[in-house]
FIVEXVO-824428 format. One line per field, with one value per residue (C-alpha): residue number from 1; residue in three letters; x, y, z. Coordinates in Angstrom, 3 decimals. Example, Ala and Ser with C-alpha at 12.3 -4.5 7.8 and 13.67 -1.06 7.14 Angstrom:
% residues 2
n 1/2 $
res ALA/SER $
x 12.300/13.670 $
y -4.500/-1.060 $
z 7.800/7.140 $
This chain:
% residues 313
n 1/2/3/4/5/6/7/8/9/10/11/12/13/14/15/16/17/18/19/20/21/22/23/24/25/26/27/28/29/30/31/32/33/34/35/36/37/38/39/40/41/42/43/44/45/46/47/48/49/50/51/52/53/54/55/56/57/58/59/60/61/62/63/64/65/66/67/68/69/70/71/72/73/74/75/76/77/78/79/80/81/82/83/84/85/86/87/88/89/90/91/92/93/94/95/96/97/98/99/100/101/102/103/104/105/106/107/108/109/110/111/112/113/114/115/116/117/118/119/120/121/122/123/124/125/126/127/128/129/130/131/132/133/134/135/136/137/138/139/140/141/142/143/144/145/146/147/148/149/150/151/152/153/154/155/156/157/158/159/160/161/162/163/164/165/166/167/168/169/170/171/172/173/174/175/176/177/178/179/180/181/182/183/184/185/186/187/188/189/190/191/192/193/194/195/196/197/198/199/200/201/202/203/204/205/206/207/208/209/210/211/212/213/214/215/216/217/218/219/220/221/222/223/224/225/226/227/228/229/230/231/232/233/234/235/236/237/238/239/240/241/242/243/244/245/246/247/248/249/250/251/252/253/254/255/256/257/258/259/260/261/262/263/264/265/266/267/268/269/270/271/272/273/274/275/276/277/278/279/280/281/282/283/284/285/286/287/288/289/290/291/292/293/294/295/296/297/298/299/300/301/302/303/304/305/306/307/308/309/310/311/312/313 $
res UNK/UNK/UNK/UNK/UNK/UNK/UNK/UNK/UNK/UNK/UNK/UNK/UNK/UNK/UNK/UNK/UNK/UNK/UNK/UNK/UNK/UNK/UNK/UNK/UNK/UNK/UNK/UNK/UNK/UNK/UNK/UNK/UNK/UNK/UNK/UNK/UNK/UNK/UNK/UNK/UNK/UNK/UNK/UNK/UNK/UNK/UNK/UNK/UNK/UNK/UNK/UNK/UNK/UNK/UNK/UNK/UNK/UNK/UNK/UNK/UNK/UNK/UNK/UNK/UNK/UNK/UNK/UNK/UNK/UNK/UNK/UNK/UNK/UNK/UNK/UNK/UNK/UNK/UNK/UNK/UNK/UNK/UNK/UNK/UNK/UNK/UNK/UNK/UNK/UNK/UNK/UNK/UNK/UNK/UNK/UNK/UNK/UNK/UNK/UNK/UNK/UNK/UNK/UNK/UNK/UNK/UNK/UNK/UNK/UNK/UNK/UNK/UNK/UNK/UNK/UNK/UNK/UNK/UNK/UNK/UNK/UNK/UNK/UNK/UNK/UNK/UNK/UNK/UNK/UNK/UNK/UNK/UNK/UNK/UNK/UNK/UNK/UNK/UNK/UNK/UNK/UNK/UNK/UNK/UNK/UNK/UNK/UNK/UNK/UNK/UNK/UNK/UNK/UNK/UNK/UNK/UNK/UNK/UNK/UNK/UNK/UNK/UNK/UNK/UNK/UNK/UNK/UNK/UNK/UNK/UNK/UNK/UNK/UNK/UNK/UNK/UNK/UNK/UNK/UNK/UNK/UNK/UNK/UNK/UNK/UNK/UNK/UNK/UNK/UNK/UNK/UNK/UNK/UNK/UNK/UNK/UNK/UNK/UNK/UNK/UNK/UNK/UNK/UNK/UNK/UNK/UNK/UNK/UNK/UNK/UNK/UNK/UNK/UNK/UNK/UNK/UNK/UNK/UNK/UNK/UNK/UNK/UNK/UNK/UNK/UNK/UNK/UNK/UNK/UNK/UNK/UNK/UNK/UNK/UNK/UNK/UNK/UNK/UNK/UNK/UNK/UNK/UNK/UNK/UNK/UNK/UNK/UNK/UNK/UNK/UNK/UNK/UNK/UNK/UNK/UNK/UNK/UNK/UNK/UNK/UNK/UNK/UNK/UNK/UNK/UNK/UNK/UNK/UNK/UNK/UNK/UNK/UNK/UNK/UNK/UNK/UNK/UNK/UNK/UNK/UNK/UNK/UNK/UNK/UNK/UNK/UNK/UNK/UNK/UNK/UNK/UNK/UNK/UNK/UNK/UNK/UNK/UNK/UNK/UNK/UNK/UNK/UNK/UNK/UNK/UNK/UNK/UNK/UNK/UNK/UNK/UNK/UNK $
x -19.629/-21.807/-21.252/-21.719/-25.241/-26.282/-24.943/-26.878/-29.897/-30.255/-29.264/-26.062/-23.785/-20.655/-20.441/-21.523/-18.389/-15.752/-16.687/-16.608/-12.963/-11.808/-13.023/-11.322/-8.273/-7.692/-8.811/-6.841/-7.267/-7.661/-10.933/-12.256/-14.957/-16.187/-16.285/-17.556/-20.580/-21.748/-21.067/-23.757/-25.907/-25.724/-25.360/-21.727/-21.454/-17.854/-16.982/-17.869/-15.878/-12.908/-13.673/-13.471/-10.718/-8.497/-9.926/-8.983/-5.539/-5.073/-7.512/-5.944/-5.017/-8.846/-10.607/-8.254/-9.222/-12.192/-14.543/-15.121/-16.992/-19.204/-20.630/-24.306/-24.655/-25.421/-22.081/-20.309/-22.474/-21.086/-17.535/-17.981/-19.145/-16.012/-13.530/-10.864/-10.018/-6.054/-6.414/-6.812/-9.927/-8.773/-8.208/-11.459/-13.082/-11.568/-12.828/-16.398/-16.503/-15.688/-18.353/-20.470/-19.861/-19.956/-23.377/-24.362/-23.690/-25.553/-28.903/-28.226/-28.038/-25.988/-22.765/-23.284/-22.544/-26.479/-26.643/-23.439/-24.608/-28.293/-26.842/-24.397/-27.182/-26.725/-22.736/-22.016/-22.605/-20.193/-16.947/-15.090/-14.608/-12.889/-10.378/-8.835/-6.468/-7.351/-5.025/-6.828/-10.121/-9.379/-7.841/-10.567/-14.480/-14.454/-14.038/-15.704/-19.316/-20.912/-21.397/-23.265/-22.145/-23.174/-21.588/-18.511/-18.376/-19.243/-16.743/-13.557/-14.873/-14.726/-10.576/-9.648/-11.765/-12.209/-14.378/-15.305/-18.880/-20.656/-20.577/-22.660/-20.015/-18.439/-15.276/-14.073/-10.866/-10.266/-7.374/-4.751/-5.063/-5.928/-4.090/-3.190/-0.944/2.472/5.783/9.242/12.107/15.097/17.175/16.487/17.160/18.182/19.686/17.803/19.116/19.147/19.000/18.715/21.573/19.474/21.081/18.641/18.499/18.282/17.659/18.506/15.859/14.847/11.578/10.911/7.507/4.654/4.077/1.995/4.215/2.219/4.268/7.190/7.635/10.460/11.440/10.997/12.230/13.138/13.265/9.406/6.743/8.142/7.166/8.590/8.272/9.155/9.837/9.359/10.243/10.510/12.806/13.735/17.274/18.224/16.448/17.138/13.386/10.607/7.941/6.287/6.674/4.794/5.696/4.145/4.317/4.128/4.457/6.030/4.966/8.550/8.493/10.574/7.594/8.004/5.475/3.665/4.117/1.866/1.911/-0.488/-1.320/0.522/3.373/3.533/7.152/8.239/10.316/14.060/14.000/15.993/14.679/15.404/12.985/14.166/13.839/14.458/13.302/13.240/12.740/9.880/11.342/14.977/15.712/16.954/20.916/20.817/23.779/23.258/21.093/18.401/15.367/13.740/13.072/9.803/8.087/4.416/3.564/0.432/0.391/-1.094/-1.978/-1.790/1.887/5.293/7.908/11.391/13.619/17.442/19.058 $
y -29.646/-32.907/-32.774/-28.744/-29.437/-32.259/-29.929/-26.574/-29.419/-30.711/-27.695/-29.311/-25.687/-27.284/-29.356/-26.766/-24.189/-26.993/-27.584/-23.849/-23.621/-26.799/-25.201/-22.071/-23.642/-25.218/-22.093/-21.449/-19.642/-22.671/-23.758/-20.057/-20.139/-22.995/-21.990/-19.258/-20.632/-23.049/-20.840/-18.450/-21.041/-22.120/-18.712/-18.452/-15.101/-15.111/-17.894/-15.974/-13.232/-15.205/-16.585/-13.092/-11.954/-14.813/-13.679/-10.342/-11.127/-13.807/-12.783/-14.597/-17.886/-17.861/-17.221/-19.972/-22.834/-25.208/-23.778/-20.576/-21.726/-23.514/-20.438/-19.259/-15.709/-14.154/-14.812/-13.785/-10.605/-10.226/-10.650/-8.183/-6.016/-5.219/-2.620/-4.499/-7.786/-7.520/-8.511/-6.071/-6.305/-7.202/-10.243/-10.636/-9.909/-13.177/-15.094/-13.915/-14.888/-18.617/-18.308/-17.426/-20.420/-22.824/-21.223/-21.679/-25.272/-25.734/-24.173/-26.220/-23.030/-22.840/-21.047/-17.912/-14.135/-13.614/-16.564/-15.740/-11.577/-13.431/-15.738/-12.470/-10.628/-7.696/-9.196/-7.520/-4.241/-4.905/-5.380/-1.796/-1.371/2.089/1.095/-0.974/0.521/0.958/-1.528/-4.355/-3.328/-3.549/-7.134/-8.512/-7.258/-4.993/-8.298/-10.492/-10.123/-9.329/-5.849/-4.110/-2.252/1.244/0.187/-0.330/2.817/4.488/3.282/3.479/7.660/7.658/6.255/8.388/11.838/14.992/15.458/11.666/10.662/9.135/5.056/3.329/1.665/1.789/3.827/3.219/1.548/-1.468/-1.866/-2.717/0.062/2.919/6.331/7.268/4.875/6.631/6.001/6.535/6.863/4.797/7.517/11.300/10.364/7.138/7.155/5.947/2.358/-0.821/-4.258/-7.064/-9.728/-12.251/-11.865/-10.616/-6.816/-5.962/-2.785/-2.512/-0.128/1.067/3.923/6.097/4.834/2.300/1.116/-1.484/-2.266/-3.422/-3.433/-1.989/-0.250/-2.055/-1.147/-3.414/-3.170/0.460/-1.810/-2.425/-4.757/-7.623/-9.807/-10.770/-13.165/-11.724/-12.860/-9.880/-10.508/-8.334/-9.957/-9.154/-8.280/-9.512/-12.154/-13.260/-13.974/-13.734/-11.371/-11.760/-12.788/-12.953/-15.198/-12.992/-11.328/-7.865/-6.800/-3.696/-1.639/-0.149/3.496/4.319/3.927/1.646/-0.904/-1.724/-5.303/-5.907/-8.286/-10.522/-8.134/-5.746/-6.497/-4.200/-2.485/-1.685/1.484/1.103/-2.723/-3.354/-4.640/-6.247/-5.348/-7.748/-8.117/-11.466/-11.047/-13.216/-12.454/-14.718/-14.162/-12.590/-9.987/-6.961/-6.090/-3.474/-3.124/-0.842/-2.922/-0.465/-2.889/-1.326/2.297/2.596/1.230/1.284/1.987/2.494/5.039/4.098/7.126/11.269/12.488/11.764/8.994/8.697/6.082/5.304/2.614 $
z 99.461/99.932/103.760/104.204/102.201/104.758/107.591/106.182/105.651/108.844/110.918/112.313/113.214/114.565/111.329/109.261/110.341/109.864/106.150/106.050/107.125/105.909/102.140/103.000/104.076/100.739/98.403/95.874/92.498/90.052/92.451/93.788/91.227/92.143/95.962/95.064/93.122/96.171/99.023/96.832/96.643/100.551/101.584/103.137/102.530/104.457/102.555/99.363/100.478/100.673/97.318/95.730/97.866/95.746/92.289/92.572/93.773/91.400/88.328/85.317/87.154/88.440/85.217/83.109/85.435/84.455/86.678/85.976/82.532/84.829/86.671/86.698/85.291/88.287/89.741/86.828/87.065/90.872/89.534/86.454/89.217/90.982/90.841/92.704/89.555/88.555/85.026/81.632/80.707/76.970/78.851/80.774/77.760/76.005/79.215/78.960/75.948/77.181/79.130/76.937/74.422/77.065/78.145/75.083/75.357/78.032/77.163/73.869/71.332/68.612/69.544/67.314/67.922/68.609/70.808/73.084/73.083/74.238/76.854/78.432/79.131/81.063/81.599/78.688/79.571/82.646/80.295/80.831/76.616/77.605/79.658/76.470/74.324/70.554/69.998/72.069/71.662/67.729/67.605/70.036/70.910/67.439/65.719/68.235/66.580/69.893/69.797/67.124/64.549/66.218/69.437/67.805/66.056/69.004/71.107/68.363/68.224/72.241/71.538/68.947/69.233/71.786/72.930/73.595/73.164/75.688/75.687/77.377/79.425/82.557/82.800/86.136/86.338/88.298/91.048/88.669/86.123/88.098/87.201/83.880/81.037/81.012/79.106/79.808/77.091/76.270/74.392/73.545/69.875/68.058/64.469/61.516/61.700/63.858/63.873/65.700/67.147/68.180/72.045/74.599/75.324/78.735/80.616/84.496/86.230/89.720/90.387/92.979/93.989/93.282/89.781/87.228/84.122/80.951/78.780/76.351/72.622/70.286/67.479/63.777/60.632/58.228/55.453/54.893/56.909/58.956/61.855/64.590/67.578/71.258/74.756/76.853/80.736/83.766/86.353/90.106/89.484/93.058/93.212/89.657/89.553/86.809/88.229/84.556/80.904/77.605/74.370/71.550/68.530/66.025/62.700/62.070/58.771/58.237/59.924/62.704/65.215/68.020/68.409/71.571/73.210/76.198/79.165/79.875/83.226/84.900/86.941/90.120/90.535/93.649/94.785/95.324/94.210/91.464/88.284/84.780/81.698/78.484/75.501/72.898/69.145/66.553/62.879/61.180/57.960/58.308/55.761/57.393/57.223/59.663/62.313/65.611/67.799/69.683/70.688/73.795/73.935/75.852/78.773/79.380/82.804/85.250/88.199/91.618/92.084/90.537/90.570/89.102/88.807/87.873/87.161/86.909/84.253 $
């Protein structure tokens, strides 16, 4: 970046384009943000584009490297922006937040919620609140202390009421979740009893056309609340490659509901290819005798587009 300054300085072209290409030939996600960030500043605008080419193709591996904590506001603005980032935006949520604290940092404020909503700016109203579920929005920006009371009211009515009240929030989803969140069933009907083996359970799947997997339900304890820790994996069945995994957890509250366990982002499934979706639970505390094991019974799914899909196990 030294030389491309002293070549933009001194009005040297040839020297000039081969920092430009020698930066692009060696972008990658872990250093796009910081690309990004001087070819803003020396006005590379095709440089730039390149730069947010790679973060919306690689959104979560961009926004956990070092440098994107280091970015000016206005370029996080630009990235909030766009329609085209692959991540949820539960997930860009938690990294705006990281930005925030380390912005905080640098203007040498106390890292508080005021602070951190102060710094943001007009980031904040960028985050796409409605395209969370209930679910994420609840365990993250409800409890994050950056949104006020009213807007967090507001924005639980627009999940759980019809019709929805306005929010002052963008709507529009981004590349990744565009369509509408279906789910496809295991079984018609399942008896009142399971249990768990401790063996992976495994469902073999193809689909007719284009699709973002975010996740599955499973199934916890009748016996009363318990919690459990999950691996949940999609594999290339062919291939015997993992397209996508997440080490988590849930706690179940004893009904015969099945509990939702996301991904970290969706995992595009292909039509005709041949897929894996598993499942490994462990008990934190075992206490549950039950004997048929029935883990998986729904998948959560994104389509590209309007219309129908169907799948064979």
């Amino acid at each position: 970046m030294t030389t491309l300054y002293t070549a933009k300085k001194y009005a040297v072209p040839a020297l000039e384009a081969h920092c430009v290409d020698f930066l692009t030939k060696h972008l990658r996600a872990d250093n796009a943000f910081m690309l990004l960030t001087q070819a803003r500043l020396f006005d590379e605008p095709q440089l730039a584009s390149l730069c947010l080419d790679t973060i919306d193709k690689s959104t979560m591996d961009a926004i956990s490297a070092e440098g994107f904590t280091d970015i000016d506001i206005d370029t996080l603005c630009a990235v909030l922006e766009r329609d085209t980032l692959s991540i949820r935006e539960s997930r860009l949520f938690g990294a705006v937040v990281r930005w925030a604290e380390a912005e905080c940092q640098r203007q040498q404020l106390p890292v508080t919620f005021g602070n951190k909503q102060k710094v943001l700016g007009r980031a904040l109203s960028l985050i796409r609140f409605p395209l969370m579920t209930i679910e994420e929005f609840a365990a993250g920006p409800a409890q994050s202390g950056i949104l006020s009371d009213r807007e967090v009211v507001n924005l639980f009515l627009h999940f759980t009421v019809n019709p929805k009240p306005k929010v002052d929030y963008i709507d529009r989803p981004r590349c990744c979740l565009r369509g509408k969140e279906c789910s496809i069933n295991r079984f018609q009907q399942v008896e009142s009893r399971w249990g768990y083996s401790g063996t992976s359970d495994r469902i073999r799947f193809t689909v007719n056309r284009r699709i973002s997997i975010v996740g599955f339900g499973l199934y916890g304890s009748i016996h009363g609340p318990t919690d459990y820790q999950v691996n949940i994996q999609i594999i290339d069945y062919e291939k015997n490659q993992t397209l996508g995994q997440n080490d988590t957890g849930f706690s179940c509250d004893g009904t015969a509901s099945t509990f939702r366990v996301m991904f970290k982002e969706p995992i595009e499934i292909l039509p005709t290819v041949c897929y894996t979706a598993c499942a490994t639970l462990k008990v934190r505390m075992p206490n549950s005798p039950e004997e048929n094991t029935v883990l998986m019974q729904e998948m959560f799914f994104y389509l590209s587009s309007d219309g129908k899909v169907s799948s064979r196990s």
